[in-house]
PQR file with spaces between the fields and no chain letter, atoms N, CA, C, O and H, PARSE charges and radii, in Angstrom:
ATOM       1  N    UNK     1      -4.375   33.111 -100.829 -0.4000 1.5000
ATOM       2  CA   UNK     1      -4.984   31.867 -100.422 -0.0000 2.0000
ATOM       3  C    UNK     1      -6.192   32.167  -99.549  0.5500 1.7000
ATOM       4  O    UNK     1      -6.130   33.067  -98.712 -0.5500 1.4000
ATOM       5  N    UNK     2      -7.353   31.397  -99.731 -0.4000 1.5000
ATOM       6  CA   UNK     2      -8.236   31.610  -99.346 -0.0000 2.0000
ATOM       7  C    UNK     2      -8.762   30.508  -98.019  0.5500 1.7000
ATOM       8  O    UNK     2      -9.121   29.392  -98.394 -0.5500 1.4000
ATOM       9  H    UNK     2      -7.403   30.665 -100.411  0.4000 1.0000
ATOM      10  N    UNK     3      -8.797   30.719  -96.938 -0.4000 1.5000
ATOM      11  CA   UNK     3      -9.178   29.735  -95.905 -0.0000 2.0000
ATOM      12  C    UNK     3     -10.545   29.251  -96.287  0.5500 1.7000
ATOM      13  O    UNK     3     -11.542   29.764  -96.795 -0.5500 1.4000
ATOM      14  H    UNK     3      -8.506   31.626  -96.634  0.4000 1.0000
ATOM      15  N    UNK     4     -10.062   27.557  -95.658 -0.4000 1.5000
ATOM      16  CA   UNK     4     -11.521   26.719  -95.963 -0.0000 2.0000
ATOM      17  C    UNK     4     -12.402   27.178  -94.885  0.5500 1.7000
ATOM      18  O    UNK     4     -11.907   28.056  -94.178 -0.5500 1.4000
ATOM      19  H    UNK     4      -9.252   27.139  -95.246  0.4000 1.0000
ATOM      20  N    UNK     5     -13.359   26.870  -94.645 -0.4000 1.5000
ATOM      21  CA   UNK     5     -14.791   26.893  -93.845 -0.0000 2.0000
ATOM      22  C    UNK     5     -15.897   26.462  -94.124  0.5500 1.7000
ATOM      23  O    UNK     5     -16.705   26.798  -94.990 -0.5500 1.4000
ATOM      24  H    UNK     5     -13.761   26.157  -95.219  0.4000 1.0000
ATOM      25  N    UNK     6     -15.919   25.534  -93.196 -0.4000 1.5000
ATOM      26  CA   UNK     6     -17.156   24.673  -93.865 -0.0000 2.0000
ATOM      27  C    UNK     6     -18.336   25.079  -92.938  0.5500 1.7000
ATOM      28  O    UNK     6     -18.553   24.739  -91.775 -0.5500 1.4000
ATOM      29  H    UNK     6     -15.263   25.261  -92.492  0.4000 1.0000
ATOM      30  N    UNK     7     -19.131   26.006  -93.871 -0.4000 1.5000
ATOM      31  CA   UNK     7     -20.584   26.745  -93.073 -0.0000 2.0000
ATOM      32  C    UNK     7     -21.755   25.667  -93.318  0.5500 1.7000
ATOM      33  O    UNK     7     -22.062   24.893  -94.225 -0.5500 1.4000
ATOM      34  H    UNK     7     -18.954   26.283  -94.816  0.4000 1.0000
ATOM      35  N    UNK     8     -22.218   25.986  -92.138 -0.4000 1.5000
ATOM      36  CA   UNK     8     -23.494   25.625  -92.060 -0.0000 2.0000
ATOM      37  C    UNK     8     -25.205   26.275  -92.539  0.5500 1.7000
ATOM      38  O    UNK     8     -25.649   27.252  -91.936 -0.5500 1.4000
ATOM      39  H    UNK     8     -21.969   26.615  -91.402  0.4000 1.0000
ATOM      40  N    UNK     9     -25.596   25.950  -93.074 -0.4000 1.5000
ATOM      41  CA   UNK     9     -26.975   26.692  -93.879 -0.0000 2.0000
ATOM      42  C    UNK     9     -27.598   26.966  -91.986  0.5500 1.7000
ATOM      43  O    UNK     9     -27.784   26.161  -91.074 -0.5500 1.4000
ATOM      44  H    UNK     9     -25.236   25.156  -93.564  0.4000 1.0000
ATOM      45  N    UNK    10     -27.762   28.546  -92.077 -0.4000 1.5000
ATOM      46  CA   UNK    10     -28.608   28.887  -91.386 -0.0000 2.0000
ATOM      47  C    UNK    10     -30.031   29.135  -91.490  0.5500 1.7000
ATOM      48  O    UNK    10     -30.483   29.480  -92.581 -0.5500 1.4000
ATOM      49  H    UNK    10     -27.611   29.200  -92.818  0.4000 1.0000
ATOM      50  N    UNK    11     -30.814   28.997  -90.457 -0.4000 1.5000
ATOM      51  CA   UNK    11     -32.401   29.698  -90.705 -0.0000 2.0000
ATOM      52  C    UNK    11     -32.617   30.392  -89.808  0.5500 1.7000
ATOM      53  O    UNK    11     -31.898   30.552  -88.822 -0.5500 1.4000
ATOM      54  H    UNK    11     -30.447   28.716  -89.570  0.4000 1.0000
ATOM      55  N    UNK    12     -34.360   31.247  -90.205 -0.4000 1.5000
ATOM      56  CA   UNK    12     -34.021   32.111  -89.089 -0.0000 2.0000
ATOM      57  C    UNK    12     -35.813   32.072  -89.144  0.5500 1.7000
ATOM      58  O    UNK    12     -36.401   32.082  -90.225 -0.5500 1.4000
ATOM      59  H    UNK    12     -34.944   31.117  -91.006  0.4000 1.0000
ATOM      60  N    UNK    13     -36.538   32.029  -87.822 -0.4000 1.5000
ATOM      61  CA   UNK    13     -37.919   32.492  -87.512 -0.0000 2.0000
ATOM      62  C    UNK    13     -38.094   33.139  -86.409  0.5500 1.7000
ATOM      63  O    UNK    13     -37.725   33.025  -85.240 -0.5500 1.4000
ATOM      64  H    UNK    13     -36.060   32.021  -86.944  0.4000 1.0000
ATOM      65  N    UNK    14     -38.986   34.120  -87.263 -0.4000 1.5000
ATOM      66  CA   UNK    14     -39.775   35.366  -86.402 -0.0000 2.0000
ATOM      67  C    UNK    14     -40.709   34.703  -85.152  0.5500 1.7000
ATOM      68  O    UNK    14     -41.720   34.029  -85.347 -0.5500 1.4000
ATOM      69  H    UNK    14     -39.286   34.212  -88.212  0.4000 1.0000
ATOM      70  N    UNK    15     -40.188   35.021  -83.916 -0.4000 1.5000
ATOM      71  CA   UNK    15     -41.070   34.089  -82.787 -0.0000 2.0000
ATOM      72  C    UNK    15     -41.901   35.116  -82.129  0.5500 1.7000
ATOM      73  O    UNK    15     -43.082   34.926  -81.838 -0.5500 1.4000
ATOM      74  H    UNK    15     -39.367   35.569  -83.757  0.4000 1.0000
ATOM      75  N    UNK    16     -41.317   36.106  -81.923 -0.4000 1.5000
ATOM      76  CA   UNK    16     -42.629   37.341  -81.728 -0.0000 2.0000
ATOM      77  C    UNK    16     -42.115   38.560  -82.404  0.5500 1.7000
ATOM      78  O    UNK    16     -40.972   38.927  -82.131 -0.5500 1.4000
ATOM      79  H    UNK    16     -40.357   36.260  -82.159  0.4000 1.0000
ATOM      80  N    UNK    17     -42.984   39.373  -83.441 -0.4000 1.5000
ATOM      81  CA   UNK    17     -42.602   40.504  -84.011 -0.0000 2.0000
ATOM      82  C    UNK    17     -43.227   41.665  -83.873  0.5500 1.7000
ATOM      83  O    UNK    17     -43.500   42.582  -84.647 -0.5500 1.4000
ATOM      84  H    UNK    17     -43.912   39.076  -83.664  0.4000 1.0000
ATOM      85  N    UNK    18     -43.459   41.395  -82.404 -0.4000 1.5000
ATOM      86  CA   UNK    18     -43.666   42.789  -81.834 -0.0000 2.0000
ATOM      87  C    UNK    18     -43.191   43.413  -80.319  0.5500 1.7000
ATOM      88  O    UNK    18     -43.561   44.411  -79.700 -0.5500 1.4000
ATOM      89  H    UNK    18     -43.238   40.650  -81.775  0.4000 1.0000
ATOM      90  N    UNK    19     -42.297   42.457  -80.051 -0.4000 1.5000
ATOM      91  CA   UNK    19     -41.437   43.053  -78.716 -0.0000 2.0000
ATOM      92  C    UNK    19     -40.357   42.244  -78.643  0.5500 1.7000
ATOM      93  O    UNK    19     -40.498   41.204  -79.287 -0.5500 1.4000
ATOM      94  H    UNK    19     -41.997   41.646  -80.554  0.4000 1.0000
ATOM      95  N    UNK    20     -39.051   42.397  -77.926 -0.4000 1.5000
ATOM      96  CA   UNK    20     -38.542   41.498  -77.544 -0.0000 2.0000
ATOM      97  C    UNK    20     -38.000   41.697  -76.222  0.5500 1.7000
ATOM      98  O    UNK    20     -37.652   42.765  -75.719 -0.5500 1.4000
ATOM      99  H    UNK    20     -38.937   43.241  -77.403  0.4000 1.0000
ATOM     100  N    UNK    21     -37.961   40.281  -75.607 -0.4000 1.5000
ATOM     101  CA   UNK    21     -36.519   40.775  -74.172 -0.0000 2.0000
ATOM     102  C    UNK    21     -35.558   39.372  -74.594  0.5500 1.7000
ATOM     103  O    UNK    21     -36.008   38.275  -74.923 -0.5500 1.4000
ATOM     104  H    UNK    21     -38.244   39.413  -76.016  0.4000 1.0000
ATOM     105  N    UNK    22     -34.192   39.743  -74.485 -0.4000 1.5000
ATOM     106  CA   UNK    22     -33.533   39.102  -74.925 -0.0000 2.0000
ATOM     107  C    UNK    22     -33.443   37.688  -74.297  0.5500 1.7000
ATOM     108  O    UNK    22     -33.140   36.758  -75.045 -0.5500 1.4000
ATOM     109  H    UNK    22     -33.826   40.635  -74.218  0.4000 1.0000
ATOM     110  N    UNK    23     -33.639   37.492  -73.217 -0.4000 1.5000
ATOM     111  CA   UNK    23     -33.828   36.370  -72.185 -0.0000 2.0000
ATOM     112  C    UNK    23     -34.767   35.427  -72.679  0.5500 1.7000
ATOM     113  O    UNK    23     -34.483   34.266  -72.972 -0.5500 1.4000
ATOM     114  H    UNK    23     -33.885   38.247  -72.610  0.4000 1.0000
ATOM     115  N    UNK    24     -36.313   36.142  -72.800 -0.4000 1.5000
ATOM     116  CA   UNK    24     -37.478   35.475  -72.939 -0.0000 2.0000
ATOM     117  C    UNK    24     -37.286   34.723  -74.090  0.5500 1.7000
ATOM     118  O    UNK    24     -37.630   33.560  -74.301 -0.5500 1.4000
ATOM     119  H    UNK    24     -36.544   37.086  -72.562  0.4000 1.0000
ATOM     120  N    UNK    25     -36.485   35.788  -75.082 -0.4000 1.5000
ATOM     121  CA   UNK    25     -36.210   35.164  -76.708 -0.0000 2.0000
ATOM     122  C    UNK    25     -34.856   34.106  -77.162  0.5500 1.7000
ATOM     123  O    UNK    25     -34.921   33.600  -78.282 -0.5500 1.4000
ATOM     124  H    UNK    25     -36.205   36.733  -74.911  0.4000 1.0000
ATOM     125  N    UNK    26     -34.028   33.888  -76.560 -0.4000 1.5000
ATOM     126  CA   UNK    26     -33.254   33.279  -76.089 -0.0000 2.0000
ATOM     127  C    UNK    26     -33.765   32.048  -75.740  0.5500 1.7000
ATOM     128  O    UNK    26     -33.527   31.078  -76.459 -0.5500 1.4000
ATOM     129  H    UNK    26     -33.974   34.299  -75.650  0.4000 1.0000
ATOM     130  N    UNK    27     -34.582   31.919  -74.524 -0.4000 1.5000
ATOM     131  CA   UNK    27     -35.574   30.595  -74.220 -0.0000 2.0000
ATOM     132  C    UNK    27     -36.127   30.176  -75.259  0.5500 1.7000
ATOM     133  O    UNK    27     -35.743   29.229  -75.945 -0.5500 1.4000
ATOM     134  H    UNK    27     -34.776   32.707  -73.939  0.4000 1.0000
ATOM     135  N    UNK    28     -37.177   30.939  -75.459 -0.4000 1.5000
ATOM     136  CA   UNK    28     -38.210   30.856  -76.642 -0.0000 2.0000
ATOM     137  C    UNK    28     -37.357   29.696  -77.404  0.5500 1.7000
ATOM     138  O    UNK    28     -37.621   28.494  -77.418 -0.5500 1.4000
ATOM     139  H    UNK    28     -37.489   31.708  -74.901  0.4000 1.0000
ATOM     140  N    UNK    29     -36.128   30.444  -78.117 -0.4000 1.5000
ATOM     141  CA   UNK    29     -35.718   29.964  -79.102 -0.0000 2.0000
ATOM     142  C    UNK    29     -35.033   28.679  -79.329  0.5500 1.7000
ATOM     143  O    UNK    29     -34.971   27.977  -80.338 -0.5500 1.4000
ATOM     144  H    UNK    29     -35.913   31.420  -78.106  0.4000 1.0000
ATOM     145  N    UNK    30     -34.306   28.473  -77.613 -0.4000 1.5000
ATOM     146  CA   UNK    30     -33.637   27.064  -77.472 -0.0000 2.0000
ATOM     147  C    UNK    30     -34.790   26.228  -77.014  0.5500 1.7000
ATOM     148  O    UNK    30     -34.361   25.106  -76.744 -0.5500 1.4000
ATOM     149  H    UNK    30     -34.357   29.043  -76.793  0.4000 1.0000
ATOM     150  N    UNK    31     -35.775   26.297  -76.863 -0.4000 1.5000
ATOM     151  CA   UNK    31     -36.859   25.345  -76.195 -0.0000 2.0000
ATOM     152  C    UNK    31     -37.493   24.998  -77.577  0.5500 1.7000
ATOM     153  O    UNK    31     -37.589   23.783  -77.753 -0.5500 1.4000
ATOM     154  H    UNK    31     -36.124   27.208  -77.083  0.4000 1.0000
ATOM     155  N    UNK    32     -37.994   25.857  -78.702 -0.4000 1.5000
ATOM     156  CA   UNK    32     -38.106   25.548  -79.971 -0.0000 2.0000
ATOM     157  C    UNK    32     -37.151   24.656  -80.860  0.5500 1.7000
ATOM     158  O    UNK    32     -37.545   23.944  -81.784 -0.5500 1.4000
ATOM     159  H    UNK    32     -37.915   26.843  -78.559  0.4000 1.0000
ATOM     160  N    UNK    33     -35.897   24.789  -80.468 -0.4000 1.5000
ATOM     161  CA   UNK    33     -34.971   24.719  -81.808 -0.0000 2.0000
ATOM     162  C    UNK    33     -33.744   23.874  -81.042  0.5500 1.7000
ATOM     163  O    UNK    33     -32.681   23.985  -81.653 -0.5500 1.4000
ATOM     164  H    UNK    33     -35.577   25.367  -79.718  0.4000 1.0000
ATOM     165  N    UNK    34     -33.686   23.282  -80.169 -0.4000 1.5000
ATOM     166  CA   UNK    34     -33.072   22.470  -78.856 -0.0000 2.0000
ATOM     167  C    UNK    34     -31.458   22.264  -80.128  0.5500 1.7000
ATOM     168  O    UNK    34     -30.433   22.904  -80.362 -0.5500 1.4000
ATOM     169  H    UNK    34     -34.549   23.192  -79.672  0.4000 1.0000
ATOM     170  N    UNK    35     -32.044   21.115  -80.576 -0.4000 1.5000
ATOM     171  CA   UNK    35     -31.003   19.754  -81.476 -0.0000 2.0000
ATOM     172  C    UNK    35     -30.278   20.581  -82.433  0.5500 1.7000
ATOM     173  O    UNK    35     -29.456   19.958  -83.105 -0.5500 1.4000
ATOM     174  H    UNK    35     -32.877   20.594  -80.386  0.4000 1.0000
ATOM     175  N    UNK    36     -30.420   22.306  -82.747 -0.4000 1.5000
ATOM     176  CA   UNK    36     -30.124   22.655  -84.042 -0.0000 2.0000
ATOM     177  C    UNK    36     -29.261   24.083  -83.791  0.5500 1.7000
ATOM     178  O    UNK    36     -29.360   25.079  -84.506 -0.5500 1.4000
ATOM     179  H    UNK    36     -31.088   22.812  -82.201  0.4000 1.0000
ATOM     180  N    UNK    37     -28.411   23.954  -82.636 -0.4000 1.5000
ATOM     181  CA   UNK    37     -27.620   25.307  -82.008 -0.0000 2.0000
ATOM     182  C    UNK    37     -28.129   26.491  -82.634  0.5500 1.7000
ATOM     183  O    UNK    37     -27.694   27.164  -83.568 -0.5500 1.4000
ATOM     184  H    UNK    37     -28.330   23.144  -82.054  0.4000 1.0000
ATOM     185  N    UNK    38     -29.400   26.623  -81.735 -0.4000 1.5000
ATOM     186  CA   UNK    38     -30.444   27.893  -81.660 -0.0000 2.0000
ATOM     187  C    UNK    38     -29.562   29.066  -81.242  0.5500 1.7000
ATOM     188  O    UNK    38     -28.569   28.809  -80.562 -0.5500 1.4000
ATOM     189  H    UNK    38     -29.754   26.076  -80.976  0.4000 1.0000
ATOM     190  N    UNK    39     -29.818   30.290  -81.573 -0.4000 1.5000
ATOM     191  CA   UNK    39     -29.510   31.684  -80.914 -0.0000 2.0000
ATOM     192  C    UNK    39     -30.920   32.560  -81.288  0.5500 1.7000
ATOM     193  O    UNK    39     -31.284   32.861  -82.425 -0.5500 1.4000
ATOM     194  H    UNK    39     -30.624   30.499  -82.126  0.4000 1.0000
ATOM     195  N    UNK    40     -31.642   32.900  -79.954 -0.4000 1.5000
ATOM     196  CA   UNK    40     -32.327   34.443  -79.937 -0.0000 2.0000
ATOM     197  C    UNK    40     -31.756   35.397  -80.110  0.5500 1.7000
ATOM     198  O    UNK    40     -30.708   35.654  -79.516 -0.5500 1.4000
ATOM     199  H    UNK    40     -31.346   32.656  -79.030  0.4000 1.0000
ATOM     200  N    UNK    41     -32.488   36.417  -81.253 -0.4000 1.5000
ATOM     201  CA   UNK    41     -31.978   37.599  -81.197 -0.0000 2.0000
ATOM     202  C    UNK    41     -32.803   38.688  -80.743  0.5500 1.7000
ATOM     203  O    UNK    41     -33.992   38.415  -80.911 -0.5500 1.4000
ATOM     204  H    UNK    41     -33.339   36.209  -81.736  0.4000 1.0000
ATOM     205  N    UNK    42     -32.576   40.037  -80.133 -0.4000 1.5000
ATOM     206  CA   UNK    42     -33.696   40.778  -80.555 -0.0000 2.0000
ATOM     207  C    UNK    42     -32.662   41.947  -81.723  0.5500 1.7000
ATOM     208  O    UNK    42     -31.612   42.577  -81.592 -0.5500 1.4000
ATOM     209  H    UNK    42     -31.611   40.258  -79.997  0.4000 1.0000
ATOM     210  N    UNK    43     -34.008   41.692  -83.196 -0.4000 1.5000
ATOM     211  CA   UNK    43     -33.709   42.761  -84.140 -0.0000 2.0000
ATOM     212  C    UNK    43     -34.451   43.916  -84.148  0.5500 1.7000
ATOM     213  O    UNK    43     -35.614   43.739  -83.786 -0.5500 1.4000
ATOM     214  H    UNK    43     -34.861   41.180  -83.302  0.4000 1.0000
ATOM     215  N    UNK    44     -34.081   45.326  -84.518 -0.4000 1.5000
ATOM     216  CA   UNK    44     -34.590   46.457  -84.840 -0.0000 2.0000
ATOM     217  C    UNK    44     -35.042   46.391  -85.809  0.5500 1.7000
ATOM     218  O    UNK    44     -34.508   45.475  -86.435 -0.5500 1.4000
ATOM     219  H    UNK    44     -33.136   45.469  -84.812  0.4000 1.0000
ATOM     220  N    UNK    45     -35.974   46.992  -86.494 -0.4000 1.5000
ATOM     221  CA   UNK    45     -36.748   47.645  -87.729 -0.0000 2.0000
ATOM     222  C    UNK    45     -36.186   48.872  -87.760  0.5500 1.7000
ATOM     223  O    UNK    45     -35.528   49.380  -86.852 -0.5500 1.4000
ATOM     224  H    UNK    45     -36.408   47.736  -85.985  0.4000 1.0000
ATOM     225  N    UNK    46     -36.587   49.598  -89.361 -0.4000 1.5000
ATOM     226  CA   UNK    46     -36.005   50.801  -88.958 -0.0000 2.0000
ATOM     227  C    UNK    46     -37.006   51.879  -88.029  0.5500 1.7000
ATOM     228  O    UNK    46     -36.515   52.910  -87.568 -0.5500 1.4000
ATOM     229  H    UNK    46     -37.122   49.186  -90.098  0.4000 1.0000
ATOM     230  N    UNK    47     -37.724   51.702  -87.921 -0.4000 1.5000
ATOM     231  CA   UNK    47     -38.331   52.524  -87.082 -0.0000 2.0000
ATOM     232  C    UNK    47     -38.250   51.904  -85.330  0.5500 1.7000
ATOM     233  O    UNK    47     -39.164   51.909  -84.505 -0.5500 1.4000
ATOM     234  H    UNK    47     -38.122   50.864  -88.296  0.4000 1.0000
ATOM     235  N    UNK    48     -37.006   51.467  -85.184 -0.4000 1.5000
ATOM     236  CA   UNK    48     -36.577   51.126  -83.615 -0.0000 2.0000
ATOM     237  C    UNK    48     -37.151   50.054  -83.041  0.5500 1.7000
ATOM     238  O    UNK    48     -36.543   49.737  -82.019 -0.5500 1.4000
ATOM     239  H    UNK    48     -36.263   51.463  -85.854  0.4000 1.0000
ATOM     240  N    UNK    49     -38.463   49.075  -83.382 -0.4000 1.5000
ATOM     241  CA   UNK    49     -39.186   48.195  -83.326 -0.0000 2.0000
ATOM     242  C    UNK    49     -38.461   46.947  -82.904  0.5500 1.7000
ATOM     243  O    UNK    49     -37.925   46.372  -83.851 -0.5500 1.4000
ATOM     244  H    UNK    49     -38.956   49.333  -84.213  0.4000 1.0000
ATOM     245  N    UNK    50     -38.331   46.476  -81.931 -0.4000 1.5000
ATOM     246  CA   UNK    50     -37.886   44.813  -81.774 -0.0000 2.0000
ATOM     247  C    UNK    50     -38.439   44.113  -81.903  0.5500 1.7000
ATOM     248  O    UNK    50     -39.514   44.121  -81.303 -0.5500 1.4000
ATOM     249  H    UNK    50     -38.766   46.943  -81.161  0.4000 1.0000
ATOM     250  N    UNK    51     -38.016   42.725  -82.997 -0.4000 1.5000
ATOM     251  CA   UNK    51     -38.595   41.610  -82.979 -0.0000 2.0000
ATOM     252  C    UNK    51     -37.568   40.246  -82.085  0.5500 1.7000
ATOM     253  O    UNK    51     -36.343   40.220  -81.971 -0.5500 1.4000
ATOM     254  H    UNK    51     -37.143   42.718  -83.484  0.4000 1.0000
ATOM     255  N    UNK    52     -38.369   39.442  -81.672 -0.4000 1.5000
ATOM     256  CA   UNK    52     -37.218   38.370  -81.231 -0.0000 2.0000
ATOM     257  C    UNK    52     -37.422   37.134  -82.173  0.5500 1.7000
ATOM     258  O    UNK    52     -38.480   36.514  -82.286 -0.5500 1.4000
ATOM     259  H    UNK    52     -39.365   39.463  -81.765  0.4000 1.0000
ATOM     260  N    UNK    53     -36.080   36.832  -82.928 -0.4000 1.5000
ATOM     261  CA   UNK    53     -35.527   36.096  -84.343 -0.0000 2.0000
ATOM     262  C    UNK    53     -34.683   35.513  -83.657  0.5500 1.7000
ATOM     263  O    UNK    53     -33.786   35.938  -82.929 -0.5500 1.4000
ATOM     264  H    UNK    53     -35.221   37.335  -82.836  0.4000 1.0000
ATOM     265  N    UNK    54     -35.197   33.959  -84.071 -0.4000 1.5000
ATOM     266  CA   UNK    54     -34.561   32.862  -83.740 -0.0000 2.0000
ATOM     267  C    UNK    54     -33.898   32.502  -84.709  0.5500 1.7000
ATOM     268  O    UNK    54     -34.528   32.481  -85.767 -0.5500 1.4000
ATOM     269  H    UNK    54     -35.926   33.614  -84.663  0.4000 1.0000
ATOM     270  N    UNK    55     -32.408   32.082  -84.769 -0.4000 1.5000
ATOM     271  CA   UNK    55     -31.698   31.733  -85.886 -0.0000 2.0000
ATOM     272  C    UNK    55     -31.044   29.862  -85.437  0.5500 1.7000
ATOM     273  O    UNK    55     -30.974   29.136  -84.446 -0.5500 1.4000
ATOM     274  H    UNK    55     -31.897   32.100  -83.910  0.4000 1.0000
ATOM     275  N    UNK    56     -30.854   29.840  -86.249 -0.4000 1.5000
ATOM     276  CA   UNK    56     -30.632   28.039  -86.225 -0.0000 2.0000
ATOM     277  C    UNK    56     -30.322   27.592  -87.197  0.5500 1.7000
ATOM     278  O    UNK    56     -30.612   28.220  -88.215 -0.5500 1.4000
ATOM     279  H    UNK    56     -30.911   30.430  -87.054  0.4000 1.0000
ATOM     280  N    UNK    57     -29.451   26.055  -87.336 -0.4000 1.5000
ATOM     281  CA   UNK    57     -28.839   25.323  -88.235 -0.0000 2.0000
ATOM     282  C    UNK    57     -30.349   24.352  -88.889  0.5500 1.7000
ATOM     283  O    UNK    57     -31.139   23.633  -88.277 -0.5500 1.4000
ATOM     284  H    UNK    57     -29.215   25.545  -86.508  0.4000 1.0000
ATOM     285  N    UNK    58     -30.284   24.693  -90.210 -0.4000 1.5000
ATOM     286  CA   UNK    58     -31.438   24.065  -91.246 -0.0000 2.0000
ATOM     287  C    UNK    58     -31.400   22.578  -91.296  0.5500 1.7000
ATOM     288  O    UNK    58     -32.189   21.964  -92.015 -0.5500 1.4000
ATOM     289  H    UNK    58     -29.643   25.277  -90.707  0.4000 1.0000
C-alpha cells in the first residue's frame, strides 16, 4: 500500500548566482515570495560555487 500525499507543485528562482549567505538568502527569498511558503537555499555547483535559490509553492 502506497501512502497518499497530496504535493504541492514547487518552483524555484535563482536570486543571486554568484554568492550566497544563507540569512541574506533566506530574507531575500521570504520578502520576494511572502504568500507562497518560501525557503532560501544556498546551492553548490560542481565546482563549489554558491548560488542562493529560492524555492516556493507555484
Amino acid at each position: 500500500m502506497v501512502p497518499y500525499a497530496s504535493a504541492q507543485n514547487r518552483c524555484q528562482e535563482v536570486l543571486d548566482p554568484n554568492s550566497c549567505t544563507l540569512n541574506d538568502c533566506q530574507k531575500a527569498c521570504y520578502e520576494k515570495h511572502t504568500t507562497q511558503q518560501p525557503r532560501g537555499e544556498c546551492i553548490a555547483d560542481a565546482n563549489f560555487k554558491y548560488s542562493c535559490i529560492c524555492f516556493f509553492n507555484c
